[in-house]
Wavefront OBJ file of the C-alpha trace (Angstrom):
o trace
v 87.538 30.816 49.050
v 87.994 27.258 47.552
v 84.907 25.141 46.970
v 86.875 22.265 49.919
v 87.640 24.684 52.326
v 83.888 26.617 52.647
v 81.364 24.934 54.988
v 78.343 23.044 53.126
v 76.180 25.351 53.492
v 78.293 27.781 51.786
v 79.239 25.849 48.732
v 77.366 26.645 45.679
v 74.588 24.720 44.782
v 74.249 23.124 48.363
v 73.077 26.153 50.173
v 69.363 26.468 50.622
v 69.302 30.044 49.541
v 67.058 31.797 46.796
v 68.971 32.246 43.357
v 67.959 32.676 39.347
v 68.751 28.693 39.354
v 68.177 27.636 42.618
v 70.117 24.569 44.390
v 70.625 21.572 43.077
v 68.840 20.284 46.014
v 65.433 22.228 45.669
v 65.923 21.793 41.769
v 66.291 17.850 42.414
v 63.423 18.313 44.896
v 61.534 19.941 41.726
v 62.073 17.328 39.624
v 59.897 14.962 41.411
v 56.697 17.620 41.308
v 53.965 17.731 38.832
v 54.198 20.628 35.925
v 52.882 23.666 37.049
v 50.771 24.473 33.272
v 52.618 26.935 31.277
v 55.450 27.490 33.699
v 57.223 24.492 32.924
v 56.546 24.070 28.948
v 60.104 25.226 28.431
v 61.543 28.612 26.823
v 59.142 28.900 24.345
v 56.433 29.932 26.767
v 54.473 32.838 26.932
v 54.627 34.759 30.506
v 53.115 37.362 31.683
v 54.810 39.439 34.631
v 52.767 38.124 36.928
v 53.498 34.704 36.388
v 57.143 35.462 36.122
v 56.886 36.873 39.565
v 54.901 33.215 40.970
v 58.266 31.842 38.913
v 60.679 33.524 40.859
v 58.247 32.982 44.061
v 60.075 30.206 46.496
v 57.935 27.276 45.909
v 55.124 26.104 48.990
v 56.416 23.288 50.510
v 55.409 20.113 50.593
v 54.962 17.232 53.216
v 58.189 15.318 53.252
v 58.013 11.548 51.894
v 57.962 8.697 54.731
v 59.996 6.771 52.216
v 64.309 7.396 52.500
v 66.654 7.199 50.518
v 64.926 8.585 47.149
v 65.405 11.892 46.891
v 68.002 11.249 44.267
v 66.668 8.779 42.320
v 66.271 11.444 39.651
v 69.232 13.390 39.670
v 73.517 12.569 41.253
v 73.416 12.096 45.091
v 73.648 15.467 46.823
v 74.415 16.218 50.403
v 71.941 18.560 52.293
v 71.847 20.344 55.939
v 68.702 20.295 57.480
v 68.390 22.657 59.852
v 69.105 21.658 63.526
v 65.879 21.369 66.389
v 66.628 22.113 70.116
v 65.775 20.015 72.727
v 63.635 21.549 75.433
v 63.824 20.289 78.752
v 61.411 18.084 80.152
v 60.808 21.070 82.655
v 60.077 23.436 79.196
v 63.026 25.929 80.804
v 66.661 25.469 78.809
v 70.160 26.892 80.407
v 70.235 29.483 77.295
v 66.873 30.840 78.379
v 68.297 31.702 82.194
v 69.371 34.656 83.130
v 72.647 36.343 83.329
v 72.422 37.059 87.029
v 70.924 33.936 88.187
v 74.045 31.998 86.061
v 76.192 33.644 87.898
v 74.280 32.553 91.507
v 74.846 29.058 90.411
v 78.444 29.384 89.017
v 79.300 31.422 92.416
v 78.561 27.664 93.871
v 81.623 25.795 92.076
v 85.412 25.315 93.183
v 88.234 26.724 91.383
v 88.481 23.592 89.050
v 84.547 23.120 87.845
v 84.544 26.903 87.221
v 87.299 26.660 84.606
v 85.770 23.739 83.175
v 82.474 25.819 82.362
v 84.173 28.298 81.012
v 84.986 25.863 78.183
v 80.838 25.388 76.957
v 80.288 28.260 75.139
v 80.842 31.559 74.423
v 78.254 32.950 77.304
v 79.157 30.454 79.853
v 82.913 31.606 79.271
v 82.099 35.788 79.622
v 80.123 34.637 82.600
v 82.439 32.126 84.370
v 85.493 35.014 84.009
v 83.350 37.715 85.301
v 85.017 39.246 88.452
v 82.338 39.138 90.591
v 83.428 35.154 90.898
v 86.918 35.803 91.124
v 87.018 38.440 94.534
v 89.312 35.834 96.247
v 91.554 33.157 94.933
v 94.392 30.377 96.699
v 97.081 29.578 94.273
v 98.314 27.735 97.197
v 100.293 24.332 96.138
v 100.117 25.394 92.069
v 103.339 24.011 90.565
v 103.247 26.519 87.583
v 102.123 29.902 89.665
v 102.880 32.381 86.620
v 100.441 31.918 83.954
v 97.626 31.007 86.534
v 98.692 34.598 88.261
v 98.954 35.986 84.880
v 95.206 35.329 84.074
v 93.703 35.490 87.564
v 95.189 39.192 88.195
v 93.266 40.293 85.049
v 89.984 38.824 86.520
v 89.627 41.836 89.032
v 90.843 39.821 92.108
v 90.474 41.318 95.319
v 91.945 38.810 98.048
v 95.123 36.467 96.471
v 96.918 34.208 98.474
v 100.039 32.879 97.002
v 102.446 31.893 99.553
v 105.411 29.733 98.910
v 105.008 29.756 94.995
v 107.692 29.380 92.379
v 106.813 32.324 89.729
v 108.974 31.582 86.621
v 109.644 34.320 84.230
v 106.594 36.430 85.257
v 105.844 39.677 83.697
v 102.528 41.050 84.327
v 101.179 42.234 81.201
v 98.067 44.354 82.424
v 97.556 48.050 81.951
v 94.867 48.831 83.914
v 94.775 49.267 87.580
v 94.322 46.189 90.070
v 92.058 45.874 92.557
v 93.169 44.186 94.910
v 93.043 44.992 98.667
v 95.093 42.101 99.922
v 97.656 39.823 98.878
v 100.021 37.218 100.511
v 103.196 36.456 98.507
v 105.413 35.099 102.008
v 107.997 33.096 101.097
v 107.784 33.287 97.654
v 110.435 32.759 94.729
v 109.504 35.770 92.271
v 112.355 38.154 91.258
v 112.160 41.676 91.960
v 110.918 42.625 88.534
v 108.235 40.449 88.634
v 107.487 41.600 91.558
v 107.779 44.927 90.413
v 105.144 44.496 87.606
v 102.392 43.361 90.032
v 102.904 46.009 93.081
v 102.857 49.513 89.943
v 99.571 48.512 89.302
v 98.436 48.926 92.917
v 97.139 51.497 94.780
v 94.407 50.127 96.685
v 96.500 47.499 99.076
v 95.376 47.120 102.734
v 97.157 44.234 103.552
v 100.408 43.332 102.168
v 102.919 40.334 103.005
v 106.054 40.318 101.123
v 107.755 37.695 103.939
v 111.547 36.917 102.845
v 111.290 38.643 99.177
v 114.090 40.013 97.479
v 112.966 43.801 97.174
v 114.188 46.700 95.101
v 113.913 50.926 95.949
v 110.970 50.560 93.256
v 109.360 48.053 94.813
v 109.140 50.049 98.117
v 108.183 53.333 95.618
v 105.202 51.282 94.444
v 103.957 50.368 98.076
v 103.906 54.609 98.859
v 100.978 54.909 96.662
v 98.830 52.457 98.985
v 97.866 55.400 101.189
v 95.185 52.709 102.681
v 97.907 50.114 103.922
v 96.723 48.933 107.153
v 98.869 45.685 108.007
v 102.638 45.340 106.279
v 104.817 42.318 106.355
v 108.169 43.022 105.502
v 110.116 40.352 107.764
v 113.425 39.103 106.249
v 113.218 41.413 103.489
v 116.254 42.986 101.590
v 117.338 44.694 98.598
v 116.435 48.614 99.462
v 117.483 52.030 100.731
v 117.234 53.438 104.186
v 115.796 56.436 102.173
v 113.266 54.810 99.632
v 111.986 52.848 103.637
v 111.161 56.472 105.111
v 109.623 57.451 102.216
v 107.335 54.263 102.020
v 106.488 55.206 106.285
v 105.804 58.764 105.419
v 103.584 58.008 102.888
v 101.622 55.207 104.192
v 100.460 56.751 107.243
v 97.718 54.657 108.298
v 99.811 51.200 108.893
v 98.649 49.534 112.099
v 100.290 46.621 111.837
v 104.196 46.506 110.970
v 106.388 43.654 110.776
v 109.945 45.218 109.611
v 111.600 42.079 111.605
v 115.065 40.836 110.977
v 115.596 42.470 107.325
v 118.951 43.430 106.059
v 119.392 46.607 107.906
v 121.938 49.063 109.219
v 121.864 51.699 111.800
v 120.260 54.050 109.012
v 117.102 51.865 108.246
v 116.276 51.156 111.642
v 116.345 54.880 112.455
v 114.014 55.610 109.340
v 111.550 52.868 111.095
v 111.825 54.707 114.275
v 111.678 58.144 112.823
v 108.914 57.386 110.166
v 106.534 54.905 111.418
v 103.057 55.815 111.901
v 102.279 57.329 115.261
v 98.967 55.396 115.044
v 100.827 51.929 115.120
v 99.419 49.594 117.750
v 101.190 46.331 116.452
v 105.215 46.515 115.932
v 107.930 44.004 115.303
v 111.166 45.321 115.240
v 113.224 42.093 116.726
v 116.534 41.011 115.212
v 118.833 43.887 115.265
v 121.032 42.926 117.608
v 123.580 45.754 116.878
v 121.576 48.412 115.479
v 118.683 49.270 117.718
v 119.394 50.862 120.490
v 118.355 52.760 123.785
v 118.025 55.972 122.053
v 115.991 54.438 118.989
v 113.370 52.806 121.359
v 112.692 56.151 123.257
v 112.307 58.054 119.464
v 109.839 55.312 119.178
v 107.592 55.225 122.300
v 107.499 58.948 122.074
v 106.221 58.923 118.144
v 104.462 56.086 118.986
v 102.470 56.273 122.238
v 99.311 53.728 121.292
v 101.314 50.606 121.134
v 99.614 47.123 122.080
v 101.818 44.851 120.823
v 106.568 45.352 120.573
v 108.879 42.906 120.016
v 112.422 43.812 120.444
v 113.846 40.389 120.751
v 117.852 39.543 120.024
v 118.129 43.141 120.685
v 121.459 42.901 122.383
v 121.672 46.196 123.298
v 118.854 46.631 125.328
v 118.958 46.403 128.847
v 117.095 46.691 132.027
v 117.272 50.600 131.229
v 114.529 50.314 128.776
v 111.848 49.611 131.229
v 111.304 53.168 132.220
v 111.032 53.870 129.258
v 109.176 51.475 127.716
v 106.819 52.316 131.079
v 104.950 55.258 128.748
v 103.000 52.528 126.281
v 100.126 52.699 128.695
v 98.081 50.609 126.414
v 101.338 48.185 126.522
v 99.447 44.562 125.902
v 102.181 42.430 124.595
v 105.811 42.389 125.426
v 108.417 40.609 123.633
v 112.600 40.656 124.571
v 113.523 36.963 123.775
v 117.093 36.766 123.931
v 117.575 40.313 125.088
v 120.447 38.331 127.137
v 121.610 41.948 129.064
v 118.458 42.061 130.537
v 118.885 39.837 134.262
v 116.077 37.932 135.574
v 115.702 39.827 138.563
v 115.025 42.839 136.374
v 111.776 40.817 135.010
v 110.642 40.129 138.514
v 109.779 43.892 138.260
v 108.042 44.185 135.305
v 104.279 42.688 136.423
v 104.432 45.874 138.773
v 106.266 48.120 135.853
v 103.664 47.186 133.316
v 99.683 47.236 135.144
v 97.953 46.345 131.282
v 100.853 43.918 130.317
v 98.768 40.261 129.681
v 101.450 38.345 127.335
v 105.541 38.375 128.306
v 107.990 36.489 125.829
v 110.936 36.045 127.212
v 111.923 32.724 125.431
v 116.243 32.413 126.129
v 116.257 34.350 129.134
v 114.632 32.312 131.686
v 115.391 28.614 132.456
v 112.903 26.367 133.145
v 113.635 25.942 136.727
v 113.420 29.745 137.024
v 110.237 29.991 135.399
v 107.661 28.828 137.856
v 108.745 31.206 140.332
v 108.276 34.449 137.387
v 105.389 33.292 137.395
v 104.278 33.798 140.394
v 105.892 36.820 140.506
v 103.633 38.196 138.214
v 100.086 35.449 137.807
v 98.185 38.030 135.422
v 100.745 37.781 133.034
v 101.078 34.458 130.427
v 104.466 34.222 129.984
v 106.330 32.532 127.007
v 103.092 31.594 124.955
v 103.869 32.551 121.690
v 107.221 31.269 120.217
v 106.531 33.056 116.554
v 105.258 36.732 116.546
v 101.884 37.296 114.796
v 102.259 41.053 113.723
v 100.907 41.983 109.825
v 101.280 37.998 109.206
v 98.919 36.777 107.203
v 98.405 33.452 108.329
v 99.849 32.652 112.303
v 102.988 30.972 112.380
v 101.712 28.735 115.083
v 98.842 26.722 115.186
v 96.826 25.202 117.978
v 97.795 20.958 117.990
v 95.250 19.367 115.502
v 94.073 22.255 113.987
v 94.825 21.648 110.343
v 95.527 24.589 107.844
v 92.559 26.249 106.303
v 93.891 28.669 103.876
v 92.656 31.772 105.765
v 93.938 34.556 105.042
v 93.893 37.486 107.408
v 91.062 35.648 109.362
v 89.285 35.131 106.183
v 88.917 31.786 103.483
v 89.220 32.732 99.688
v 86.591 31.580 97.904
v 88.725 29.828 95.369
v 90.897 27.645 96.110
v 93.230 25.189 93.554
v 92.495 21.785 94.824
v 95.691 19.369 94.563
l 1 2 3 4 5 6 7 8 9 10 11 12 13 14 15 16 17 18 19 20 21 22 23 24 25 26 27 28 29 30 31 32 33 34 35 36 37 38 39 40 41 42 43 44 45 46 47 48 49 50 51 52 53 54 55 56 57 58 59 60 61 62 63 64 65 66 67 68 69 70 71 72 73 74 75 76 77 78 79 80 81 82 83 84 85 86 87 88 89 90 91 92 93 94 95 96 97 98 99 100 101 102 103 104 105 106 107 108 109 110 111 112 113 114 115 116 117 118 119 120 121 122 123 124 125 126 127 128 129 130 131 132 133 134 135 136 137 138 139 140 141 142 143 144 145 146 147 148 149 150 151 152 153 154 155 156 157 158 159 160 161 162 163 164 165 166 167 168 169 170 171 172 173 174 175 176 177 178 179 180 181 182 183 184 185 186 187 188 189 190 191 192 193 194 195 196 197 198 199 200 201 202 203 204 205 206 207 208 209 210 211 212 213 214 215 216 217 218 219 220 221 222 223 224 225 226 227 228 229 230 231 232 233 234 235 236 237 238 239 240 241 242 243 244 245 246 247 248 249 250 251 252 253 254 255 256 257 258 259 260 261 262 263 264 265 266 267 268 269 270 271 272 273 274 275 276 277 278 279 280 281 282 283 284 285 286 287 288 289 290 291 292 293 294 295 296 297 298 299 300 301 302 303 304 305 306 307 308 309 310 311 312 313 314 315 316 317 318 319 320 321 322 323 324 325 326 327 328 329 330 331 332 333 334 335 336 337 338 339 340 341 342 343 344 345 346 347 348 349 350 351 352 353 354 355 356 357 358 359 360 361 362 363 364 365 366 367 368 369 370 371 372 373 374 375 376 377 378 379 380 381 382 383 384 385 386 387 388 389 390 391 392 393 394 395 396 397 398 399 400 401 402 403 404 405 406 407 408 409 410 411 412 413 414 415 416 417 418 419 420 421 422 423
């Protein structure tokens, strides 16, 4: 290494280390010391070897002068490093002498944006400020360049990630170890199908899933068949697969509870693989916007795999009429009905349906009924709240509809992340 590139206490002569000669600084240092007898008469001298080993002894040292500026008045100016004192706290306990575990108490305190800033103090503070016991949930809500902020937080061991409405340019996840996480919100997200790809083959763990309005692919839907432990799925307005590669997915994720398969690009094949494939245990279905496709016959497939149903929504499905009610009848745990703009279905036929229906508590019937009409279904059937909920809530991970005033909190799924990007 050149003598201007090495650090000064590297160069030679500067360093304080033992040698045959010595540095010029503790030979400079030397110079202004009294003669030591026979060891400094000069070549000539007689040693013994045990005044060769004193000679070679590092010298005692000796209290430093008061007086600056002349330790070179003998010898050419020389530049030294003395060595560097900490400071101790007034308190006599220093941040290095803290423990791991109670560092990462205090760092599980700090937003999104202080944490990343500690990570830049040092080595420790770094290991500890990146250690995935801080990073279980994260918002990248509102982040105007979502991929390499995804890139680094999905190799943190995130759990819980919430990243609706992003923009994820020219993503590739880069990871080759399994993710962790359990749920993740994506809704309305621009991230091409490769991307998306990348993320969903490392997971096999998912519980909740919403992939709202995506662009999907028959290997996306392959990767979500290895989350035997999905409970809630959002696939409304989703297209890009196979009627096969769906009943596949169904098959193998036999636990879904919650299903949102609304108004996807479908034909009369994938809604039959819904119908044929879903879960039996499903108590929460969406399955509104197929005006042409579902039919009669699919919904009675479906209450007869499906007999624990709480909560359907067939809306704008034009097919269905008043004929459905019998059948419809056998959900005796039936909590929430929804056949907005079902426009075959008369409103006389609704009359009926508070006596059809004992359980029923919530009716949607939004495009049917006038206004003028609507007092008197009411009081055809008082238990009943009818028309309350405009936008379904099924496998969604935030509701579409919020009570006036109440401002959005970034929940996800009934639950805050813990990190959240602060615009």
């Amino acid at each position: 290494m050149p003598n201007d590139s090495m650090p000064l206490q590297e160069l030679p002569g500067l360093g304080p280390g033992p040698g045959p000669h010595g540095s010029i600084w503790s030979q400079s240092r030397g110079n202004k010391r009294k003669s030591r007898g026979p060891l400094s008469a000069g070549p000539d001298t007689e040693c013994t070897p045990t005044e060769l080993i004193q000679q070679w002894s590092p010298r005692p040292k000796h209290p430093r002068s008061l007086s600056r500026g002349k330790e070179n008045d003998d010898g050419p100016f020389v530049l030294g490093r003395r060595s560097r004192r900490r400071k101790e706290s007034p308190s006599g306990v220093s941040w290095d002498q803290l423990p791991d575990e109670l560092l990462l108490r205090i760092l599980l305190q700090l937003p999104l944006q202080d944490l990343l800033r500690v990570s830049a103090v040092c080595r420790r503070w770094q290991r500890l400020a990146l250690d995935e016991s801080l990073w279980t949930s994260v918002d990248l809500e509102g982040l105007t360049h979502t991929g390499p902020a995804l890139q680094q937080v999905l190799k943190t061991g995130v759990r819980r990630l919430r990243c609706p409405r992003a923009f994820v340019e020219e993503f590739h996840f880069t990871g080759s170890s399994s993710l962790q996480i359990v749920q993740m919100d994506l809704s309305s997200s621009i991230v091409s199908p490769s991307a998306l790809h990348s993320v969903l083959r490392h997971c096999s763990l998912l519980e909740c899933l919403s992939l709202e309005g995506l662009q999907l692919s028959d290997h996306i839907i392959s990767c979500l068949s290895r989350n035997s432990l999905l409970l809630q799925l959002n696939l409304s307005g989703c297209s890009g697969f196979s009627a096969p590669a769906l009943a596949d997915m169904l098959r193998s994720c036999s636990s879904i509870d919650q299903l949102n398969i609304s108004w996807c690009d479908f034909t009369n094949d994938h809604v039959k693989s819904v119908v044929n494939n879903v879960s039996p245990g499903v108590t929460h279905l969406n399955l509104s916007g197929y005006r042409e496709s579902l039919t009669l016959d699919d919904v009675k497939v479906l209450v007869e795999r499906c007999p624990h149903i709480q909560t359907l929504d067939l809306s704008d499905s034009t097919q269905l009429t008043a004929d459905s009610f019998p059948v419809l009848k056998q959900l005796k745990a039936l909590l929430h009905l929804s056949l907005s703009r079902c426009y075959h279905i008369h409103l006389a036929a609704l009359c009926d349906l508070g006596t059809v229906f004992s359980a029923l508590c919530l009716l949607d019937v939004f495009g049917l009924v006038q206004d003028t009409h609507l007092s008197s279904l009411k009081m055809e059937m008082p238990h009943v709240s009818i028309n309350i909920e405009p936008f379904s809530r099924v496998a969604r991970p935030t509701p579409a509809s919020r009570p006036v005033g109440c401002p959005g909190d970034g929940a996800m799924w009934n639950r805050k992340c813990r990190l959240r990007v602060q615009l």
